[in-house]
MARBARO-138788 format. One record per residue (C-alpha): chain; x, y, z; residue in three letters. Coordinates in nm, 2 decimals, m for minus. Example, Ala and Ser with C-alpha at 12.3 -4.5 7.8 and 13.67 -1.06 7.14 Angstrom:
2
<atom bati="A" c1="1.23" c2="m0.45" c3="0.78" drenlo="ALA"/>
<atom bati="A" c1="1.37" c2="m0.11" c3="0.71" drenlo="SER"/>
end
This chain:
233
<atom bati="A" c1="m0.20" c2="10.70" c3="0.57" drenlo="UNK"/>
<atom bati="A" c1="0.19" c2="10.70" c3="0.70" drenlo="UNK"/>
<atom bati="A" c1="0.50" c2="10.53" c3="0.73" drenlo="UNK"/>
<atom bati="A" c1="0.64" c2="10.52" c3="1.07" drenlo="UNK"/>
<atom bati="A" c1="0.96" c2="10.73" c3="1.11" drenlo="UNK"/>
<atom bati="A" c1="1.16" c2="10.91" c3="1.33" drenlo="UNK"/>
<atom bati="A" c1="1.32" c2="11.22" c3="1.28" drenlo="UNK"/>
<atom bati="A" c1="1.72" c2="11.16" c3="1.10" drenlo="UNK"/>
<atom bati="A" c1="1.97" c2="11.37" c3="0.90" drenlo="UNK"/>
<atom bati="A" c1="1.72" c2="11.46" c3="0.62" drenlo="UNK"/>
<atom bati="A" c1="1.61" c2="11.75" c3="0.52" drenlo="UNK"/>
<atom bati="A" c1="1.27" c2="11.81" c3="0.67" drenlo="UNK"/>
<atom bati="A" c1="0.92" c2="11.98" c3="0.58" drenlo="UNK"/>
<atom bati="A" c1="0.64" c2="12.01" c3="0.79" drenlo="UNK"/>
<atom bati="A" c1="0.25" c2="12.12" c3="0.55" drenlo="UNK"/>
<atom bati="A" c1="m0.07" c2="12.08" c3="0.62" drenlo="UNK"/>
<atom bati="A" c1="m0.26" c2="11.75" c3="0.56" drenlo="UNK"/>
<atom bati="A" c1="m0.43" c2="11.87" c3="0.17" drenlo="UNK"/>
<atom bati="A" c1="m0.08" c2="12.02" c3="0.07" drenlo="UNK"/>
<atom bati="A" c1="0.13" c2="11.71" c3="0.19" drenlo="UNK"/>
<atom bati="A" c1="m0.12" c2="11.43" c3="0.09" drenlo="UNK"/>
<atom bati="A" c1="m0.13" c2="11.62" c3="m0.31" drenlo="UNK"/>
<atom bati="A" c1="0.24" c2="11.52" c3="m0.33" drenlo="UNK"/>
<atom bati="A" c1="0.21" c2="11.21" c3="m0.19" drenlo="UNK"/>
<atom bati="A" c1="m0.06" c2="11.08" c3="m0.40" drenlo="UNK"/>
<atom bati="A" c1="0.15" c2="11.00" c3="m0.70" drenlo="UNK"/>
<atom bati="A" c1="0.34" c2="10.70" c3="m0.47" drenlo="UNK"/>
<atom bati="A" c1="0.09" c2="10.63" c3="m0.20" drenlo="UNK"/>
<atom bati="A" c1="m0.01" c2="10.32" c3="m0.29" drenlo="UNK"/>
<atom bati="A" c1="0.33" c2="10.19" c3="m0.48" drenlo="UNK"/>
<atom bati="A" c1="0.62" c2="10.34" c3="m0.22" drenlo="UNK"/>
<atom bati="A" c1="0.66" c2="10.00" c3="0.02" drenlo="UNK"/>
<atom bati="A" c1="0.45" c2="10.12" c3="0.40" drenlo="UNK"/>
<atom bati="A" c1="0.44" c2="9.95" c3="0.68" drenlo="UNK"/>
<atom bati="A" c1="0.18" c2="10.11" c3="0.84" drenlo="UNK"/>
<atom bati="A" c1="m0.05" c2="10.11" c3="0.55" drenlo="UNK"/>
<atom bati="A" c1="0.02" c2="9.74" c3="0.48" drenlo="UNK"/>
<atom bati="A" c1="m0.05" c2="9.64" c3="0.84" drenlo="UNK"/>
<atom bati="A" c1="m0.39" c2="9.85" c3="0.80" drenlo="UNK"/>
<atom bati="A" c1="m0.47" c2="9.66" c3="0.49" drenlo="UNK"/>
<atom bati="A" c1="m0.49" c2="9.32" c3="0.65" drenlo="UNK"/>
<atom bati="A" c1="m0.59" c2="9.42" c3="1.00" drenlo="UNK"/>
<atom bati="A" c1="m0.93" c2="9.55" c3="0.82" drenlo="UNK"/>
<atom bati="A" c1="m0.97" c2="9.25" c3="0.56" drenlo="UNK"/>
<atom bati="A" c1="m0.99" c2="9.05" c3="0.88" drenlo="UNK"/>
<atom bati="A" c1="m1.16" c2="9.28" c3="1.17" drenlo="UNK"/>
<atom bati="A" c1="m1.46" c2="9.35" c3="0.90" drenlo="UNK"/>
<atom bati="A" c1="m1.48" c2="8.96" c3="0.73" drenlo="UNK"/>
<atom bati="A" c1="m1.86" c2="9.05" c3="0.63" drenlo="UNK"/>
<atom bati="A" c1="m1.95" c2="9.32" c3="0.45" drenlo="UNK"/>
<atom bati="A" c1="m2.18" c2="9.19" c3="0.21" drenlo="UNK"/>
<atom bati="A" c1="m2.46" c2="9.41" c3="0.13" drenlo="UNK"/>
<atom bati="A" c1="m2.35" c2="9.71" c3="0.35" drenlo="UNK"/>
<atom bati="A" c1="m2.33" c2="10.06" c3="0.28" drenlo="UNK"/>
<atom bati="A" c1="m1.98" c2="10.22" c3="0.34" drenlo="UNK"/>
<atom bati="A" c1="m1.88" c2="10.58" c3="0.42" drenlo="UNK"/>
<atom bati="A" c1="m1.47" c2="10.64" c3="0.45" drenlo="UNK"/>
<atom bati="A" c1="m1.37" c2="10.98" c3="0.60" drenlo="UNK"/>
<atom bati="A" c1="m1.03" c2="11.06" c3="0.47" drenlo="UNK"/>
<atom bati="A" c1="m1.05" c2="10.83" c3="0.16" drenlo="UNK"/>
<atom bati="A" c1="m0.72" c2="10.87" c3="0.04" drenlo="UNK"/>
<atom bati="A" c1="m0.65" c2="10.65" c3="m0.26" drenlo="UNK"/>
<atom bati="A" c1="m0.98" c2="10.46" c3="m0.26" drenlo="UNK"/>
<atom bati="A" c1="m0.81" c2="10.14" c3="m0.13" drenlo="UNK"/>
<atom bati="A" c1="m0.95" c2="10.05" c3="0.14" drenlo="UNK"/>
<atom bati="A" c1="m1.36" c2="10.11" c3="m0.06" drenlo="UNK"/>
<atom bati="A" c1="m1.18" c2="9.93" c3="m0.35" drenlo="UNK"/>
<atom bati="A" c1="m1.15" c2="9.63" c3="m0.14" drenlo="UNK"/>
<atom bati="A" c1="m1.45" c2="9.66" c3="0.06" drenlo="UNK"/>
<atom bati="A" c1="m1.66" c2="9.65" c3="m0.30" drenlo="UNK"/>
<atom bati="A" c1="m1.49" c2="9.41" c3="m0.42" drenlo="UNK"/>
<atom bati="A" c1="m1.61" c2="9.19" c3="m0.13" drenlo="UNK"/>
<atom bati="A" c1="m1.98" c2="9.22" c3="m0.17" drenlo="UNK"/>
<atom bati="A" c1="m2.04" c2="9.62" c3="m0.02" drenlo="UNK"/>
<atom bati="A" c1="m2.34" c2="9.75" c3="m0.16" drenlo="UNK"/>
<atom bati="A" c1="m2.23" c2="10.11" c3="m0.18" drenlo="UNK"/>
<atom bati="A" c1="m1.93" c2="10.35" c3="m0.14" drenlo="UNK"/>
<atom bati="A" c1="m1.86" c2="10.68" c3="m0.04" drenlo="UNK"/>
<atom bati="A" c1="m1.58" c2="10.88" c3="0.01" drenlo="UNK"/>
<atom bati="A" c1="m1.46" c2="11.22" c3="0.11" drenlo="UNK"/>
<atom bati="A" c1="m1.13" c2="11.34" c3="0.15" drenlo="UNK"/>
<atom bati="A" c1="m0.95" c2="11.67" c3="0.13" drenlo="UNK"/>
<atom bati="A" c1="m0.69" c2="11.59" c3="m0.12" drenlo="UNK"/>
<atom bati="A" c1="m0.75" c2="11.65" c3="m0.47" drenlo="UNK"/>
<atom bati="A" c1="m0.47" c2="11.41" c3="m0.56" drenlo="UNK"/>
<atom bati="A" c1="m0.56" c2="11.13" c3="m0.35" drenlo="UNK"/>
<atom bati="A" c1="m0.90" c2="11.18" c3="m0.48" drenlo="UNK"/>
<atom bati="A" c1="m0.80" c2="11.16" c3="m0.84" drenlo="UNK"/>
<atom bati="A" c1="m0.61" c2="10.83" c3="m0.79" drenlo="UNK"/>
<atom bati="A" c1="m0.95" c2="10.69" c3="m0.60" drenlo="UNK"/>
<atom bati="A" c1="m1.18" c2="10.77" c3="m0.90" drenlo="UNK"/>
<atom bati="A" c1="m0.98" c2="10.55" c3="m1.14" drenlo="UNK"/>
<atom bati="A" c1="m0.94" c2="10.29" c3="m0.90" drenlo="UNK"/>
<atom bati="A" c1="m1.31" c2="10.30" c3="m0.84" drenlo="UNK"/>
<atom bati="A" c1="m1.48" c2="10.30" c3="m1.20" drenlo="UNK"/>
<atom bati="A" c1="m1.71" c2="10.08" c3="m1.26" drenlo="UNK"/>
<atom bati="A" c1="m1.81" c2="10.07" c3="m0.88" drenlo="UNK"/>
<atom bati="A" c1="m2.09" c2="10.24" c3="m0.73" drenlo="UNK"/>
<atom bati="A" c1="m1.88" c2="10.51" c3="m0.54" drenlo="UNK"/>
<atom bati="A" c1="m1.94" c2="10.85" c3="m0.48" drenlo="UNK"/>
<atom bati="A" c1="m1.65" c2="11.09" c3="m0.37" drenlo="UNK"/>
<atom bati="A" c1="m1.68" c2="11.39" c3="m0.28" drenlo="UNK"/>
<atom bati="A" c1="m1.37" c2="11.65" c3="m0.19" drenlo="UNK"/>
<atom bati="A" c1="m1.42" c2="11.83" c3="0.12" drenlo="UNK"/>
<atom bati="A" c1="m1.27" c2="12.16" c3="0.29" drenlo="UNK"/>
<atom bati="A" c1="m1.26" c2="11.98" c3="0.66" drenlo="UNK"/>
<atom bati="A" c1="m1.45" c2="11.73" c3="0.88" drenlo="UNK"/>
<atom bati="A" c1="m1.77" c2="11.90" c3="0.89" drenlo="UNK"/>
<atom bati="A" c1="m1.83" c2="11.93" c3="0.55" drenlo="UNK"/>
<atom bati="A" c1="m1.75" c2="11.54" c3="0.51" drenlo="UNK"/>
<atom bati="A" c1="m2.10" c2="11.50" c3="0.72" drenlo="UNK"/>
<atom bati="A" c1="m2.36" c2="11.71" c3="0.48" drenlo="UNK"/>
<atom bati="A" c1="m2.48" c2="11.44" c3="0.38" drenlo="UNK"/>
<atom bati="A" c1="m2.80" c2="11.35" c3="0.41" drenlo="UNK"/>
<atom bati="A" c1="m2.81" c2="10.91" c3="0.37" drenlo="UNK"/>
<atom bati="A" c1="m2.70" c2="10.71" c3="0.72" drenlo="UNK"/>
<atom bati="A" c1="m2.44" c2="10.43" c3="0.63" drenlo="UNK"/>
<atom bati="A" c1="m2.41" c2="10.07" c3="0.81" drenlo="UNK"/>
<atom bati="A" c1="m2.04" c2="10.18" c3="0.86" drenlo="UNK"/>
<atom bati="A" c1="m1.81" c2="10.45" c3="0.88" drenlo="UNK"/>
<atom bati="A" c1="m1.42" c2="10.42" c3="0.86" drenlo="UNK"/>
<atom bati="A" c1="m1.16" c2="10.65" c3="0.97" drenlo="UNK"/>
<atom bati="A" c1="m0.83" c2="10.45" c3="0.86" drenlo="UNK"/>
<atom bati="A" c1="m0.53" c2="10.62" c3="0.95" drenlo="UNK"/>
<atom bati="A" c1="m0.65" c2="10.97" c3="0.94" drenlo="UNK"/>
<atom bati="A" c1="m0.77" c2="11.07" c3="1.29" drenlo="UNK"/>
<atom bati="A" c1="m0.42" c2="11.13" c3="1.40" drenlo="UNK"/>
<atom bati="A" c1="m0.47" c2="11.41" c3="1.15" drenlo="UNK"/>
<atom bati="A" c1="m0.78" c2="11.54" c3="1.31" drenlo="UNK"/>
<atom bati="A" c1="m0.72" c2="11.77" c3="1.62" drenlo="UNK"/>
<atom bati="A" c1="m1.10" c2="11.79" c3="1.77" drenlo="UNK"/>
<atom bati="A" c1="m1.22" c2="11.38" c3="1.74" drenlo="UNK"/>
<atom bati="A" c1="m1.51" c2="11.43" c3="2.00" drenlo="UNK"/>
<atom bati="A" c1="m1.64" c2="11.65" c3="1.70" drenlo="UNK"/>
<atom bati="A" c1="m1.56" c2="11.31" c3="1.49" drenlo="UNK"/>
<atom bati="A" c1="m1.75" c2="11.06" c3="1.68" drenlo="UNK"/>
<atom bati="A" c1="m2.06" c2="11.34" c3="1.73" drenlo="UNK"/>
<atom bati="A" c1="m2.08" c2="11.33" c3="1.32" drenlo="UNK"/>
<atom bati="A" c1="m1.98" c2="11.02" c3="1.26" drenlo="UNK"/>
<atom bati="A" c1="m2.24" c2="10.90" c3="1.55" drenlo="UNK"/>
<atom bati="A" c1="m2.53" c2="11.12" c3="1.34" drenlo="UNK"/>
<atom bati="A" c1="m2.50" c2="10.93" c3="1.04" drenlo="UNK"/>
<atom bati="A" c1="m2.44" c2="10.56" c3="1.08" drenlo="UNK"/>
<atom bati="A" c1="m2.70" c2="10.37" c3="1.13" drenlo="UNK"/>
<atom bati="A" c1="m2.90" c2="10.23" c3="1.43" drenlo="UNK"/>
<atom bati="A" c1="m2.68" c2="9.91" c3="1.53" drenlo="UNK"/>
<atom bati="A" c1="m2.40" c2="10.03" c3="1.27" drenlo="UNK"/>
<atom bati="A" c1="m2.03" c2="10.02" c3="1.28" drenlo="UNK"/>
<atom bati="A" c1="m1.78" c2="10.29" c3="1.36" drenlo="UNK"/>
<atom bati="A" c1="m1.43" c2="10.12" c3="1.23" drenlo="UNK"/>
<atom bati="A" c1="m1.12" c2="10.33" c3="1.32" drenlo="UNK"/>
<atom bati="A" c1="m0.75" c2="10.23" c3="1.25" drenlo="UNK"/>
<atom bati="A" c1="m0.45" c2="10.40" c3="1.38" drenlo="UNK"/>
<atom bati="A" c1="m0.08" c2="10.44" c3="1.46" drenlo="UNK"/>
<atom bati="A" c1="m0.07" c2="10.25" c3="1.76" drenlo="UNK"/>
<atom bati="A" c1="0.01" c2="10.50" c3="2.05" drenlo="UNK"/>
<atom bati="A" c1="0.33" c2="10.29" c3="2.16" drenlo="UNK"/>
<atom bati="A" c1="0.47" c2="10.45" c3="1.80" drenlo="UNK"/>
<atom bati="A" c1="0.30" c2="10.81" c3="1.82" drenlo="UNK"/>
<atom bati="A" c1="0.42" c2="10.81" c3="2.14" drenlo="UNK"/>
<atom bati="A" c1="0.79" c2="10.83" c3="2.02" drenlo="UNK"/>
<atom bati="A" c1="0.71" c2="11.11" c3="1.80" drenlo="UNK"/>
<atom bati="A" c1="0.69" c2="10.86" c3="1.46" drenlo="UNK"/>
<atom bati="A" c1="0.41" c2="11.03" c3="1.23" drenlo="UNK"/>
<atom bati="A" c1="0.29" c2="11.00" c3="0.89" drenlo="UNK"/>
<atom bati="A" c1="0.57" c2="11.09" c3="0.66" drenlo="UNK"/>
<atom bati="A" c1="0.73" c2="10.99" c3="0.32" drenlo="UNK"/>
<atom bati="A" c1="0.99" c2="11.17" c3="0.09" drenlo="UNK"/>
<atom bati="A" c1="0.97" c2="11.38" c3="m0.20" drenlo="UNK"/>
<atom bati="A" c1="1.12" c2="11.37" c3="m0.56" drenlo="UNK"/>
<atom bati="A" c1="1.39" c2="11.62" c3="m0.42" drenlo="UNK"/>
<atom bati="A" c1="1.46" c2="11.36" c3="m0.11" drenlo="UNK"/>
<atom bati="A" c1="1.32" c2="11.61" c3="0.15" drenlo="UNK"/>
<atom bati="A" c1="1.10" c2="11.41" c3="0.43" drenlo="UNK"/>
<atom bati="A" c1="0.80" c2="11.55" c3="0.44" drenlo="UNK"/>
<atom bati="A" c1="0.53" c2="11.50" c3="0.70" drenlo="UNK"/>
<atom bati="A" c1="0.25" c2="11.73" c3="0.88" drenlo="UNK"/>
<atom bati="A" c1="0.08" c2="11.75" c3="1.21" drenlo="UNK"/>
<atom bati="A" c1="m0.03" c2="11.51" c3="1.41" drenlo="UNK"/>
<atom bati="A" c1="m0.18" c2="11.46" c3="1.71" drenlo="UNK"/>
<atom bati="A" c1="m0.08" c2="11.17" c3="1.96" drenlo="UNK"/>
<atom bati="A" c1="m0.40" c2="11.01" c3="2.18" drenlo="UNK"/>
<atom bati="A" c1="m0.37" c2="10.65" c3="2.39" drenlo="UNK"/>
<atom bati="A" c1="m0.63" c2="10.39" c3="2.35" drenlo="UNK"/>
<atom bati="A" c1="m0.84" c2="10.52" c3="2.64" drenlo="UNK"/>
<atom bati="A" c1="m0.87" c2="10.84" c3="2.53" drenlo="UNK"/>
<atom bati="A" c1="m1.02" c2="10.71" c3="2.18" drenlo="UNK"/>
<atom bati="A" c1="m1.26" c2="10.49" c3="2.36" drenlo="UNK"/>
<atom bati="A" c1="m1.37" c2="10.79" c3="2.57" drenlo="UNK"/>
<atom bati="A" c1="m1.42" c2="11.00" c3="2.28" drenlo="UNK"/>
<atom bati="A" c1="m1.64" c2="10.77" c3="2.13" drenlo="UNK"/>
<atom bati="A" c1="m1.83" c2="10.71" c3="2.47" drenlo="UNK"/>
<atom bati="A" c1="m1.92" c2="11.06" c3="2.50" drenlo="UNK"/>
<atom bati="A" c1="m2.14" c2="11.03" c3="2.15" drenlo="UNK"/>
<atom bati="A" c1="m2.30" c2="10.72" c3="2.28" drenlo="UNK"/>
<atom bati="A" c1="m2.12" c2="10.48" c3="2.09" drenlo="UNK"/>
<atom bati="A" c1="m1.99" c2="10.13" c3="2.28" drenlo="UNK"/>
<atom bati="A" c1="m1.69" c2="9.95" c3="2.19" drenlo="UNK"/>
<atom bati="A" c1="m1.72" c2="9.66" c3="2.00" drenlo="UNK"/>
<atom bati="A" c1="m1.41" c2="9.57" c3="1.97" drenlo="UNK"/>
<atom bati="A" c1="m1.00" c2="9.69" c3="2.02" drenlo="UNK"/>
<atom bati="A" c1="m0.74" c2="9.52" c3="1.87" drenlo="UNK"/>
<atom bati="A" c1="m0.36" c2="9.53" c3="1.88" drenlo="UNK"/>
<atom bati="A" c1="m0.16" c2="9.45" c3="1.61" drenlo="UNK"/>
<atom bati="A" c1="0.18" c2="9.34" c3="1.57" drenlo="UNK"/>
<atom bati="A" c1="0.33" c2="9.23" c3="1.21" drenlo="UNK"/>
<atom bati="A" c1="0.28" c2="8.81" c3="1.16" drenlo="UNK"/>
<atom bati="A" c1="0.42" c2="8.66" c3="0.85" drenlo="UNK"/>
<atom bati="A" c1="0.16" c2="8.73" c3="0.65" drenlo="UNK"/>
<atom bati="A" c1="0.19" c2="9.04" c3="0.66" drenlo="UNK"/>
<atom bati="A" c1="0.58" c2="9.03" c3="0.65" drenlo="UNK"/>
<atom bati="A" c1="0.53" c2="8.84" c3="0.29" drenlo="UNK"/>
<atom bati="A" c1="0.31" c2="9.16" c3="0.19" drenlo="UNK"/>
<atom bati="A" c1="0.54" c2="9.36" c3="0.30" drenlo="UNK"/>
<atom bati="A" c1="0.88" c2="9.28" c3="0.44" drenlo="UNK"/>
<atom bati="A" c1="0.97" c2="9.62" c3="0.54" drenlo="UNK"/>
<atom bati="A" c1="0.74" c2="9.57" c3="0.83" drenlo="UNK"/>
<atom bati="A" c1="0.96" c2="9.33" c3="0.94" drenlo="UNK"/>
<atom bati="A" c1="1.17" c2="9.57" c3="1.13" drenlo="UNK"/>
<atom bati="A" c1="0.84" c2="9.59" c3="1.34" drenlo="UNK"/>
<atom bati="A" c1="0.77" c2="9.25" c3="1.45" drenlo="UNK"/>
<atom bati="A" c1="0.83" c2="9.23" c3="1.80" drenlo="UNK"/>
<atom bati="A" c1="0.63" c2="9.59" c3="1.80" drenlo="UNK"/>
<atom bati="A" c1="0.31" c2="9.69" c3="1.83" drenlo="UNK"/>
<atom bati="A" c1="0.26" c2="9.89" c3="1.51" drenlo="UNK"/>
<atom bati="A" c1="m0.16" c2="9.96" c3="1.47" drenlo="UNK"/>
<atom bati="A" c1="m0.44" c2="9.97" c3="1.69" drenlo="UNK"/>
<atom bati="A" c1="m0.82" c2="9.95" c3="1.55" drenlo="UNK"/>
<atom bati="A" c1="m1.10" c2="9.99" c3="1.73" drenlo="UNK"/>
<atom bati="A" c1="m1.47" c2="9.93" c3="1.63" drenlo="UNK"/>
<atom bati="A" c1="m1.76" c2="10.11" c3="1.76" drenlo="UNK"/>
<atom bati="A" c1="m2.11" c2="10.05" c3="1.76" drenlo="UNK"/>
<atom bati="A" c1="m2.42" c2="10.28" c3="1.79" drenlo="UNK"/>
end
């Protein structure tokens, strides 16, 4: 859900996560993003089977990344996110899919339900997310015995330098919103403590293919620009 950038001579604005995300929703998924492209492939080829499985994405956004998952053989979609904008954009993209979204308040309310999925995805939203012990403890109650806990973010070598979600408005004024910066260890601690394993960590640095989907991430490719991580119950 970002673009990397640092801060520059443009007029700045720092809102909260719903408030920011409502404005961005109009040019998420067209405005060229490095980090979003990078996360696009990195999941199309950490996940290469997901035929048949049930899918839960906290912090939906768009509905991209359930878009793609259905159209490669997932059996079910659900998504929560707490931006009625991004929400809105998700529902057209998913129509004719079986998807359910649902817009939540915060975290907790993201968990109500009452079905267990054979994975969960955070995908650029936990940076967002100030409390992810109280992540994995949900998250943990409601995938599945021997399910998957897939979680993509700004790799900590660029949160590190202060680069955060952010785009610009209509107006030119960067906006972005609060973040919280965590290293690799302290994920896979987090997740630990709710009795999840890791399955898998992965560091990603733009190759050409994803320079040819996006060649603004070509400023990155000597950098490490995402980190996923894939947990399992």
């Amino acid at each position: 859900m970002k673009q990397p950038s640092k801060t520059s001579a443009v007029s700045q604005k720092i809102l909260d996560s719903r408030s920011a995300y409502d404005q961005w929703a109009q040019s998420y998924d067209t405005h060229p993003n490095p980090t979003v492209a990078m996360a696009r492939i990195a999941l199309a080829r950490d996940l290469q089977h997901v035929e048949g499985l049930s899918v839960f994405e906290f912090g939906c956004g768009t509905g991209e990344n359930p878009y793609n998952l259905g159209c490669r053989g997932a059996a079910s979609l659900v998504g929560a996110d707490v931006s009625a904008g991004m929400l809105g954009r998700a529902r057209g993209k998913l129509d004719g899919m079986d998807a359910h979204l649902h817009h939540i308040n915060d975290m907790e309310t993201s968990f109500l339900m009452n079905e267990t999925f054979d994975l969960i995805m955070a995908i650029l939203v936990l940076e967002h997310v100030e409390n992810i012990d109280r992540f994995f403890q949900l998250a943990s109650h409601r995938v599945a015995e021997g399910g998957l806990i897939y979680v993509s973010e700004l790799h900590p070598v660029q949160s590190s330098m202060g680069i955060r979600a952010h785009f610009q408005d209509e107006e030119g004024i960067e906006i972005s919103t609060h973040s919280f910066h965590r290293t690799e260890n302290e994920f896979i601690a987090s997740a630990e403590r709710s009795g999840l394993r890791p399955d898998f960590i992965r560091s990603w640095t733009p190759d050409e293919e994803v320079i040819a989907a996006e060649p603004k991430t070509l400023k990155y490719k000597d950098q490490q620009l995402l980190l996923t991580m894939c947990f399992v119950k």
